[in-house]
C-alpha positions as CSV (number, residue, x, y, z in Angstrom):
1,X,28.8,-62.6,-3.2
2,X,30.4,-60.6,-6.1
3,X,32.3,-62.6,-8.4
4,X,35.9,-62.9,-7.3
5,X,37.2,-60.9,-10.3
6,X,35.3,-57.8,-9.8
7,X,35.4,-58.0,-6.2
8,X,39.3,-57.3,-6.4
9,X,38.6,-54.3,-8.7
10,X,36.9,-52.2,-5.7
11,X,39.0,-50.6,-3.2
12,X,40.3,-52.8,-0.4
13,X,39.4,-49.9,2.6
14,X,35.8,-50.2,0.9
15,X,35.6,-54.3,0.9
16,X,37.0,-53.7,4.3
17,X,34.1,-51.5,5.7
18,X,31.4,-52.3,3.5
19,X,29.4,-53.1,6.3
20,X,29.0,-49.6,7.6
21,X,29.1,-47.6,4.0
22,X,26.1,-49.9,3.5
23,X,24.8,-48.8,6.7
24,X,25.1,-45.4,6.3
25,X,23.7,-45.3,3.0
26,X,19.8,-47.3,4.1
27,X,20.2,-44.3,6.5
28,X,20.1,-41.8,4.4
29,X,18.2,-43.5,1.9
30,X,15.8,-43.9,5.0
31,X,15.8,-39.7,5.7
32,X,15.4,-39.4,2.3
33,X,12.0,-41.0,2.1
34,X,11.0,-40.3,5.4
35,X,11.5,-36.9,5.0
36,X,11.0,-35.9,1.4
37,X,7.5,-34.6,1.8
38,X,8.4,-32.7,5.4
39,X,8.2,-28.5,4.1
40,X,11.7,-26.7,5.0
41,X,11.0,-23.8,5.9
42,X,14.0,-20.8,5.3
43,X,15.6,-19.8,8.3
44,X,17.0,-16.4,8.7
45,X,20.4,-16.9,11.3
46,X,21.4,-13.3,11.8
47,X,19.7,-10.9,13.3
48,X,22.2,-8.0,12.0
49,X,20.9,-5.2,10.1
50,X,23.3,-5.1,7.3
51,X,22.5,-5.6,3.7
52,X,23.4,-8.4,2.3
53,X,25.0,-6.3,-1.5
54,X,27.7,-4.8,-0.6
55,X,28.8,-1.4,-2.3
56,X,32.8,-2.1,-3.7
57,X,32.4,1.3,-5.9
58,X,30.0,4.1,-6.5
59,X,30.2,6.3,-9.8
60,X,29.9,10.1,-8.9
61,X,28.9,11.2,-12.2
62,X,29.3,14.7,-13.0
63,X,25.5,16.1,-11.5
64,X,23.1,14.7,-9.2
65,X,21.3,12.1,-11.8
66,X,17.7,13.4,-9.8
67,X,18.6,17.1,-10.2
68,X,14.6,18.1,-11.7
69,X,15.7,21.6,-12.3
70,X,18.3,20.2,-15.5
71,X,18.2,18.7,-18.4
72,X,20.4,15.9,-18.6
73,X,22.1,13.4,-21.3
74,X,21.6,9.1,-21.4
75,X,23.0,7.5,-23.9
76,X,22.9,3.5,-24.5
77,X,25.0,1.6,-26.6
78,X,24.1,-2.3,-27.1
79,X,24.4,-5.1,-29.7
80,X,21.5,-5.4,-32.3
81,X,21.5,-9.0,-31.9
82,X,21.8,-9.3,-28.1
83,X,18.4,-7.3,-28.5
84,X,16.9,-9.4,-30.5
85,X,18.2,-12.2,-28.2
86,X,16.4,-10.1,-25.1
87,X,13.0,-10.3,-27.1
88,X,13.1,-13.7,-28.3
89,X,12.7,-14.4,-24.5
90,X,10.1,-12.0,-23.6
91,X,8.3,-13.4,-26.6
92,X,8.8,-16.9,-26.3
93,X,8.4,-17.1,-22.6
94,X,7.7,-13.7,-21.3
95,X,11.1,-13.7,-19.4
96,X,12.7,-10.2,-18.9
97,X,16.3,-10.8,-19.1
98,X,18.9,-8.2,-18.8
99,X,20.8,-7.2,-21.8
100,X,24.6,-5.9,-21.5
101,X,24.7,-2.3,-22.4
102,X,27.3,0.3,-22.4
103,X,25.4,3.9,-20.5
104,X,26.8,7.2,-20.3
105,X,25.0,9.7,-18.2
106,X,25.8,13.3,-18.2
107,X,29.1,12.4,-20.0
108,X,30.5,9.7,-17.6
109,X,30.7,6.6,-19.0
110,X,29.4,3.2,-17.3
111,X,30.4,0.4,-19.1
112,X,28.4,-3.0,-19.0
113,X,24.7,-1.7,-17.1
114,X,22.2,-4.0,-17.5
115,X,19.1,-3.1,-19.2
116,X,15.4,-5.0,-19.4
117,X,12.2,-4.0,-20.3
118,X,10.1,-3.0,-17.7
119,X,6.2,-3.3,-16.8
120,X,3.3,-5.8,-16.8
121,X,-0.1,-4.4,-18.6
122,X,2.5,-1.6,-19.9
123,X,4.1,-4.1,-22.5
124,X,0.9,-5.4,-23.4
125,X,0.4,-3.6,-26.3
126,X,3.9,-4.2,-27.6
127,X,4.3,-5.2,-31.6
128,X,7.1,-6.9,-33.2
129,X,7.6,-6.3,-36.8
130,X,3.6,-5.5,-36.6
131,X,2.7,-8.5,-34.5
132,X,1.5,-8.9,-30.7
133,X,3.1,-10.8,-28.4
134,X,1.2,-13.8,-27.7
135,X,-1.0,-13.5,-24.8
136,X,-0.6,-9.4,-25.5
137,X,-3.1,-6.6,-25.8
138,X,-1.4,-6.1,-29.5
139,X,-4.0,-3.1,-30.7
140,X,-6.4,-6.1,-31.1
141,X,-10.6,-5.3,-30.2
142,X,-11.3,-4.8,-26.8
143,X,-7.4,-4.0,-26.0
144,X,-6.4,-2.4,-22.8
145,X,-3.3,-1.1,-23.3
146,X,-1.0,1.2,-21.2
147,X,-3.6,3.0,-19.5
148,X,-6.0,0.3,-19.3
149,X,-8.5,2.4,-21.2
150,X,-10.5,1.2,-24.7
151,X,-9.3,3.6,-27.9
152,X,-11.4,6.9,-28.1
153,X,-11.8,7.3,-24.0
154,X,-14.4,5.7,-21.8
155,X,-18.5,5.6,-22.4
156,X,-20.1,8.8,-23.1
157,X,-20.5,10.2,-19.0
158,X,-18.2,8.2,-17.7
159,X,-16.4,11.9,-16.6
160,X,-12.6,10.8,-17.6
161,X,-10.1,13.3,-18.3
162,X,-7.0,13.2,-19.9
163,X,-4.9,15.5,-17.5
164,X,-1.6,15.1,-19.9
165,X,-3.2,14.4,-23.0
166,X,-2.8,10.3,-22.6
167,X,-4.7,7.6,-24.5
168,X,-3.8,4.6,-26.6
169,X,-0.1,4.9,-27.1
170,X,1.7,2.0,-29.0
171,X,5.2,0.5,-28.3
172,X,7.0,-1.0,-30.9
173,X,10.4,-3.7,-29.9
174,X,11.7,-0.9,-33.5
175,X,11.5,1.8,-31.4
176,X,13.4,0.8,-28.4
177,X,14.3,4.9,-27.9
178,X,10.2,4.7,-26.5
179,X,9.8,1.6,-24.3
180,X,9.7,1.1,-20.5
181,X,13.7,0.6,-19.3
182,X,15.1,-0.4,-15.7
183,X,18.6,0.5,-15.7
184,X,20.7,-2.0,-13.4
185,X,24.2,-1.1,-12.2
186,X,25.3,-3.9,-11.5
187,X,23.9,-6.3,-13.1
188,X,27.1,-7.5,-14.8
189,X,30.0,-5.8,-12.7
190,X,29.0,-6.7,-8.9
191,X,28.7,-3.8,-6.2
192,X,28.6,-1.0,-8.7
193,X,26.6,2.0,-7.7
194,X,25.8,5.1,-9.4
195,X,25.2,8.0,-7.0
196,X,24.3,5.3,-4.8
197,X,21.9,4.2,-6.9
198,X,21.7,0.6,-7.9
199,X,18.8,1.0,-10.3
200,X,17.2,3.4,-12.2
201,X,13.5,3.8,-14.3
202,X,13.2,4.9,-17.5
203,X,9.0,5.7,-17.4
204,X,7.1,5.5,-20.5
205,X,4.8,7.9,-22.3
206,X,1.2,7.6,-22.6
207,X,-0.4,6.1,-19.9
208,X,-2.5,8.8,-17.3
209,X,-0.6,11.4,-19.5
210,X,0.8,12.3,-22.6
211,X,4.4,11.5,-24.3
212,X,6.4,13.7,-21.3
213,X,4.4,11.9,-18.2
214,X,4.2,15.3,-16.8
215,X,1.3,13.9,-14.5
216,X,3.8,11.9,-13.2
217,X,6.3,14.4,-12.7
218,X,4.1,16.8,-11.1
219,X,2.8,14.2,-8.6
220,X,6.1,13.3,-7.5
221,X,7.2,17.0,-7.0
222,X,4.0,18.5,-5.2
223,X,4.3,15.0,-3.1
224,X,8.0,15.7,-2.1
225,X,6.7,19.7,-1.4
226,X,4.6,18.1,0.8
227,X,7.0,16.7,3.3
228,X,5.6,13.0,1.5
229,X,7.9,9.7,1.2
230,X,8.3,9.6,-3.0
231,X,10.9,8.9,-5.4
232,X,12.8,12.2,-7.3
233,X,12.7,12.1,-10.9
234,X,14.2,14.3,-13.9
235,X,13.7,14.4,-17.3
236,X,16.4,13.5,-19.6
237,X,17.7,13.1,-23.3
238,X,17.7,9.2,-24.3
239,X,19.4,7.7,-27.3
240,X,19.7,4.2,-28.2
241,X,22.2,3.3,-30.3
242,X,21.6,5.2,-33.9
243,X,18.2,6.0,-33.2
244,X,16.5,9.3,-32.7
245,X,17.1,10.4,-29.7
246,X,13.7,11.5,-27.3
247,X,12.8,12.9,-24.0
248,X,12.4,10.4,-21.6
249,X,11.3,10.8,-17.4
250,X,13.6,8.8,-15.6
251,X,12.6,8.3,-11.9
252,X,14.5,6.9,-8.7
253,X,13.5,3.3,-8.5
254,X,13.3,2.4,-5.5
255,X,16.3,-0.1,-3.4
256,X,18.0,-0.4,-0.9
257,X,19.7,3.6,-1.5
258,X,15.8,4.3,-1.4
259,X,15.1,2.9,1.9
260,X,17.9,5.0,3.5
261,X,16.4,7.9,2.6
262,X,13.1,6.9,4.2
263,X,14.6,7.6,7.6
264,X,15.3,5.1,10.2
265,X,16.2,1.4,10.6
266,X,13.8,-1.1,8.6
267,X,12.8,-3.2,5.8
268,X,11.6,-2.6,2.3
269,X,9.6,-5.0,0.7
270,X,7.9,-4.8,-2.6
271,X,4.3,-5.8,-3.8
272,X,4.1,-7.6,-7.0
273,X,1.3,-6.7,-10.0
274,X,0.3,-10.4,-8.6
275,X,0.2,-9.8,-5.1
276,X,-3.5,-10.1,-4.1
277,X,-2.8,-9.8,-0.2
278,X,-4.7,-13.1,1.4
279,X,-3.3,-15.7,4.1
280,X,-2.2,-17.9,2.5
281,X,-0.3,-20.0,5.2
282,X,3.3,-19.3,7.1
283,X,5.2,-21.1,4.2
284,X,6.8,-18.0,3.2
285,X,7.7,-19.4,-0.2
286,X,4.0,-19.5,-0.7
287,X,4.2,-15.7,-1.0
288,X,6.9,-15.4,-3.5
289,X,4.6,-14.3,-5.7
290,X,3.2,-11.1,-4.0
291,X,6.0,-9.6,-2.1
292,X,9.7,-9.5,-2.8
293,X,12.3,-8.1,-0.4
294,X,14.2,-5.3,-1.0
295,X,16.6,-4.6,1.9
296,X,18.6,-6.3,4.6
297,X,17.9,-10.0,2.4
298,X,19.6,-12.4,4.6
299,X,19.4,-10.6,7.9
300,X,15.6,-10.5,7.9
301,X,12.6,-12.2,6.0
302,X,9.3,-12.0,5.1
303,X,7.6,-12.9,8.1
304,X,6.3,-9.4,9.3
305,X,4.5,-9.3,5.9
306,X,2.9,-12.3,6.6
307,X,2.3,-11.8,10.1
308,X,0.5,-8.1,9.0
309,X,-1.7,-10.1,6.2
310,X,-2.7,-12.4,8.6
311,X,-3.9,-10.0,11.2
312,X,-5.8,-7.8,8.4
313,X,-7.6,-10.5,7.3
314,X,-8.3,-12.1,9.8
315,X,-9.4,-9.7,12.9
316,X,-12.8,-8.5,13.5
317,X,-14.0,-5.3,13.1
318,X,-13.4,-4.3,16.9
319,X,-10.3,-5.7,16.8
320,X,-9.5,-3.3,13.4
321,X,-10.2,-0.6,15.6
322,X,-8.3,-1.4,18.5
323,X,-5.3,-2.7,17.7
324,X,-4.6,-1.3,13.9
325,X,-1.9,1.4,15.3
326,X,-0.1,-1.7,16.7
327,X,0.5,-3.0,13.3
328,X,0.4,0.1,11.2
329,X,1.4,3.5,11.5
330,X,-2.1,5.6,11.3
331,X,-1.1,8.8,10.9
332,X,0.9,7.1,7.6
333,X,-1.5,4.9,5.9
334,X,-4.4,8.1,6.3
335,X,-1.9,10.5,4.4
336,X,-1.2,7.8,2.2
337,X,-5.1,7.0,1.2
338,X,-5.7,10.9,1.1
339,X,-3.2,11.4,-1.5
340,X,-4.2,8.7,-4.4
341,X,-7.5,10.1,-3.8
342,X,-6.5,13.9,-4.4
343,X,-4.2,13.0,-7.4
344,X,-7.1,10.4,-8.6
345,X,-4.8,7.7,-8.9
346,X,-6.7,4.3,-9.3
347,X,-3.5,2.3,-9.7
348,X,-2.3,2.3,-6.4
349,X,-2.1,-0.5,-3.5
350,X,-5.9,-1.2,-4.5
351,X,-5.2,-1.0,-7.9
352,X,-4.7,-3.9,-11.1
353,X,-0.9,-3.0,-10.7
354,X,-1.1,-3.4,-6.7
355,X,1.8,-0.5,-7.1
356,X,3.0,0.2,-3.6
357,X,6.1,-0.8,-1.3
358,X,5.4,-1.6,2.5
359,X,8.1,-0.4,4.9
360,X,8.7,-1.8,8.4
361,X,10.2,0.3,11.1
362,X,12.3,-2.6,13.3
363,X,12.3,-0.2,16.1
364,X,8.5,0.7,16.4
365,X,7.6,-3.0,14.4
366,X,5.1,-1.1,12.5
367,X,4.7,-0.9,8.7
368,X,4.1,2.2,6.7
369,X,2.9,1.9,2.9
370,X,5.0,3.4,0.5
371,X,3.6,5.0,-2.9
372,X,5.3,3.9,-6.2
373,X,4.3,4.3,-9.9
374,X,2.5,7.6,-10.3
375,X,1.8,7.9,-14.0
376,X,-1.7,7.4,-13.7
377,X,-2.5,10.2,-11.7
378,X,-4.0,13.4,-12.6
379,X,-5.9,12.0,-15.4
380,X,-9.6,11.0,-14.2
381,X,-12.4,13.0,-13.0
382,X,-11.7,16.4,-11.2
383,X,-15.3,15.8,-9.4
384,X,-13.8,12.7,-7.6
385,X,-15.4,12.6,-4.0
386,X,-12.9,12.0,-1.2
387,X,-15.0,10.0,0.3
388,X,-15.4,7.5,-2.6
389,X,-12.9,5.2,-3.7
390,X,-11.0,6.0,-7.2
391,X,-12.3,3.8,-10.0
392,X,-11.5,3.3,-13.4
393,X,-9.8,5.9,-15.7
394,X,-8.7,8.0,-11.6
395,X,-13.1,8.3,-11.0
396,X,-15.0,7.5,-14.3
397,X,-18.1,6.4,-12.6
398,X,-19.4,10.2,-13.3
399,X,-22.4,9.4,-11.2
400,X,-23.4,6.9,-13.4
401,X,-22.3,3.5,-11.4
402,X,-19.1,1.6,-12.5
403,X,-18.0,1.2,-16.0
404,X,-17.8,-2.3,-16.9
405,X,-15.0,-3.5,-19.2
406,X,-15.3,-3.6,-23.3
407,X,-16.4,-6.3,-24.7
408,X,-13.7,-8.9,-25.3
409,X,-11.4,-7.0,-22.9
410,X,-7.7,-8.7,-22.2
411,X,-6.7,-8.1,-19.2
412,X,-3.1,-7.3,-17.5
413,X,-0.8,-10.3,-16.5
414,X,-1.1,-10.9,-13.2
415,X,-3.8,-7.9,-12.4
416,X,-5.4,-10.7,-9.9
417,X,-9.3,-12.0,-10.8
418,X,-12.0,-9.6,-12.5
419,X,-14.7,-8.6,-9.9
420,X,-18.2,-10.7,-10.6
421,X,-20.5,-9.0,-12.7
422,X,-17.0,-7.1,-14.5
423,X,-16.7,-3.7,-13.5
424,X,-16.8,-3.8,-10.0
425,X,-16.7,-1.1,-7.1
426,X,-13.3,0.3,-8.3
427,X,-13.5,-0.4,-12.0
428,X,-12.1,-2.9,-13.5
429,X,-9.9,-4.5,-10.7
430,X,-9.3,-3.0,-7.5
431,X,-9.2,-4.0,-3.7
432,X,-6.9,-4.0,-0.9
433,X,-8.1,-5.2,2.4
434,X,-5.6,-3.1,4.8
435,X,-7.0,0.1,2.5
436,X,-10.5,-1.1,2.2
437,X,-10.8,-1.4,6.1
438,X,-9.2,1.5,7.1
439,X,-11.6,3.5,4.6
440,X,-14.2,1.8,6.1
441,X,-13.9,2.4,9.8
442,X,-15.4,5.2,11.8
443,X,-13.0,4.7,13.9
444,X,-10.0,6.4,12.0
445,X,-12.8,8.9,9.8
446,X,-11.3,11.8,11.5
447,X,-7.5,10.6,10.7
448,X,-8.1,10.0,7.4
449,X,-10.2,13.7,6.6
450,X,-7.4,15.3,9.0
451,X,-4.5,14.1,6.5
452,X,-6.8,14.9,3.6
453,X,-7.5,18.7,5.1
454,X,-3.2,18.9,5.1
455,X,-2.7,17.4,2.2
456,X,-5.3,19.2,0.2
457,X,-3.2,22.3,1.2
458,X,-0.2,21.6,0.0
459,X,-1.2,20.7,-3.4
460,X,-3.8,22.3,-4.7
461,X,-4.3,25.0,-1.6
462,X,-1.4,26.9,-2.6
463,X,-1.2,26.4,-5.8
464,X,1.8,23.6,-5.3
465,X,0.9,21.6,-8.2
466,X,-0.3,24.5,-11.0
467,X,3.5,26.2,-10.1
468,X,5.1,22.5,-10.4
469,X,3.2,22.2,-14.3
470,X,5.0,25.4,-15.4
471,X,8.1,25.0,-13.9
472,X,8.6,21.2,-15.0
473,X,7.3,22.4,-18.7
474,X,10.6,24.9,-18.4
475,X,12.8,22.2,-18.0
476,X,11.4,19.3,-20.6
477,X,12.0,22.7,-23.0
478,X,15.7,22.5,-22.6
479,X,16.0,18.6,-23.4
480,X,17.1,17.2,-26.5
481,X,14.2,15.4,-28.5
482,X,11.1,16.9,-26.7
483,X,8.5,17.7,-28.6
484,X,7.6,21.3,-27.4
485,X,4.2,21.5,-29.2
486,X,3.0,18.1,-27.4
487,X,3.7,19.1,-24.2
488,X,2.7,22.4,-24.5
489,X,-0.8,20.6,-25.1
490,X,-0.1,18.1,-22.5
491,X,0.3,21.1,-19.8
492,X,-2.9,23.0,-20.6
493,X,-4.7,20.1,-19.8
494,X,-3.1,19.1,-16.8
495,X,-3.4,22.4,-15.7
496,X,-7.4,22.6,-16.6
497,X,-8.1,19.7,-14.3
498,X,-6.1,20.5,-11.7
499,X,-7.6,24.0,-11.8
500,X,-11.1,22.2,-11.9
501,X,-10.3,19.4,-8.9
502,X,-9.5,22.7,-6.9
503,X,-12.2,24.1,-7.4
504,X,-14.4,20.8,-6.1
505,X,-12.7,20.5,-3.4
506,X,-12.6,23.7,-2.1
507,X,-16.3,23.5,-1.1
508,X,-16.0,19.9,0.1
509,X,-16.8,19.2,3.8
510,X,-13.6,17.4,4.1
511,X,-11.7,20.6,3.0
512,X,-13.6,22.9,5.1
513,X,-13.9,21.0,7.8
């Protein structure tokens, strides 16, 4: 019994029931233990197809943001110190947080846009005042910065090219007029759109290519010529605060205004640089980690992703054969394969970056991969057999067997575990079971060298992508900070490899059929 003095000082309706408040809490004390090692799964309640953002006002703007054929103005206006804030974090913890900026874009003004840097092995190479990040390429030996390629180009044979003049390019936090940007709408004023756009890229120099990205920008257009799902880009005037101002290739990132434009009723879901595509159980939070969900969050889930890993990984061969079209659209996923192999892009779904989107059609429940992040294309070997997987450097095996790493090589955060024995049979890190298997399978040869026969065509047949050089050369010509002598350089190279993987594949069987 409590002491008569305090017992007066509780509440007489609680001395009254104390009986069943006790109850009630060894009952929950009891659910509590009983229950606090049970996994809760998420539960998704609705089955509607709407978003769950909702749109409350969309900027017009003064010209279509994506118009390639015009050179356009970006301006951003931020607080030095909320920078340095914004880098403190990245440093300290490698957090990309969004920093309040004021945009104007083609001389309408957007008041409080977010802004963050943007990449994984990109910002490896970043220096502050001189000095890496920790756990960063920072210039150091064996660095593999940007491009993932050693200072000087690969080992003598390894048959890389620099279609846009790339190489080792260094980003400095003092330069914030040349680092990687995602532009967020409404990241600080909720269910702002800009041309329906919720987020844009700012791409960086100096990765496949040279300081324009024309590889980039030339992928993307012959890809779009070609009837292909891709994100439109344009090149545009940048200046940050009082700094120089540069031209910079801004590219359609791709959300939920995206997805609509993909055609159809479905899902967009993202792979993550750690994604490494493996069952790893039906707790979908065990997964949070390799794909992230674009569209319709809180109408749909994750579960057809998992379902689709599951079944790649875990059917037989005959079972491959039979049953992929149920899971995946074919004719999709061989158009898809065909083109990273003509543009020699070893950074895609197979790649370190694991730089695709997967896209489920709810009416046919059938995913379609989506290409993303193009800016190492065009910039390995022209002699890159359709047959073979893209390797290092878009092919730098040259005959010779793989490439292995440099010595004392960093790699990307989150680029998923080195190969044994280092290099590996795409280079430094590459695989993708759904892409491995298809490859793989006699079974779909023929739609995989049909899609290649089309594609080949359109890009190089008819001179798609030597036209899309000089016309996208025209138009980086009429922006503000370009440097015309670079990218004059930049374009003759493009243009010799492109001119040279024509040729090859001209006389391959593939082609010829």
């Amino acid at each position: 019994m409590l002491p008569r003095r305090i017992a007066h000082r509780i509440p007489v309706r609680v001395r009254h029931y104390w009986k069943l408040l006790a109850t009630c809490a060894a009952t929950l004390l009891a659910f509590a233990v009983v229950f606090s090692t049970v996994r809760v799964a998420p539960l998704v309640t609705s089955a509607s197809d709407a978003d769950g953002d909702e749109v409350s006002v969309n900027i017009a703007g003064t010209t279509d943001l994506f118009d390639a054929t015009t050179a356009h103005k970006i301006k951003i206006t931020y607080r030095s110190d909320a920078y340095e804030e914004l880098l403190d974090s990245f440093w300290k913890d490698g957090e990309k947080e969004y920093l309040e900026a004021d945009l104007t874009v083609d001389g309408t003004t957007v008041p409080s846009v977010g802004i963050r840097l943007k990449g994984n092995s990109t910002l490896q190479g970043i220096t502050r005042d001189g000095e890496a990040r920790p756990g960063g390429f920072g210039g150091g030996r064996g660095a593999v910065p940007q491009g993932a390629m050693p200072e000087g180009g690969p080992p003598d044979g390894g048959g890389f090219r620099r279609g846009g003049g790339g190489g080792r390019t260094s980003l400095k936090t003092e330069e914030p007029e040349n680092l990687p940007w995602l532009i967020r709408f409404d990241e600080f004023v909720e269910g702002r759109r800009y041309q329906g756009h919720r987020e844009i890229a700012v791409r960086v120099g100096g990765m496949g290519g040279g300081a324009a990205v024309l590889n980039e920008a030339v992928s993307l257009h012959v890809l779009a010529a070609a009837g292909e799902v891709t994100q439109r880009y344009a090149y545009t005037s940048f200046t940050v605060n009082d700094r120089p101002t540069t031209a910079r290739l801004i590219v359609e990132h791709p959300d939920e205004n995206f997805a609509g434009a993909i055609g159809g009723d479905g899902v967009l879901y993202k792979s993550m640089a750690s994604s490494q595509f493996t069952d790893q159980g039906d707790d979908p939070t065990e997964y949070a980690d390799d794909f992230k969900q674009i569209t319709k969050k809180g109408s749909r889930d994750l579960q057809p992703v998992i379902d689709l890993i599951k079944w790649v990984t875990g059917a037989s061969d005959a079972e491959f054969d039979e049953h992929l079209g149920e899971h995946v659209d074919v004719a999709s996923l061989a158009r898809y394969a065909a083109v990273q192999n003509l543009l020699v892009n070893f950074d895609d779904m197979a790649g370190p970056g694991r730089n695709y989107y997967l896209w489920y059609d709810l009416a046919a429940k059938r995913f379609s991969v989506v290409g993303w992040d193009y800016n190492l294309t065009l910039s390995g070997s022209a002699t890159q057999d359709p047959a073979e997987p893209v390797s290092m450097g878009g092919g730098m095996r040259g005959g010779g067997g793989d490439v292995p790493p440099p010595e004392d090589t960093r790699l990307p955060e989150g680029a998923g575990p080195m190969p044994a024995g280092g290099g590996g049979r795409g280079g430094f890190l590459s695989g993708h079971r759904l892409k491995e298997r298809f490859l793989a399978s006699a079974a779909y040869r023929d739609d995989y060298r049909k899609a290649y026969k089309e594609l080949f065509n359109r890009i190089y047949g008819n001179a798609s992508a030597l036209n899309a050089v000089d016309a996208i050369t025209a138009v980086i010509g009429t922006v503000d900070g370009a440097d015309a002598a670079a990218t004059a350089t930049e374009a003759e190279n493009l243009r010799t490899l492109i001119r040279e993987r024509t040729r090859f594949l001209v006389t391959n069987e593939i082609v010829t059929g």
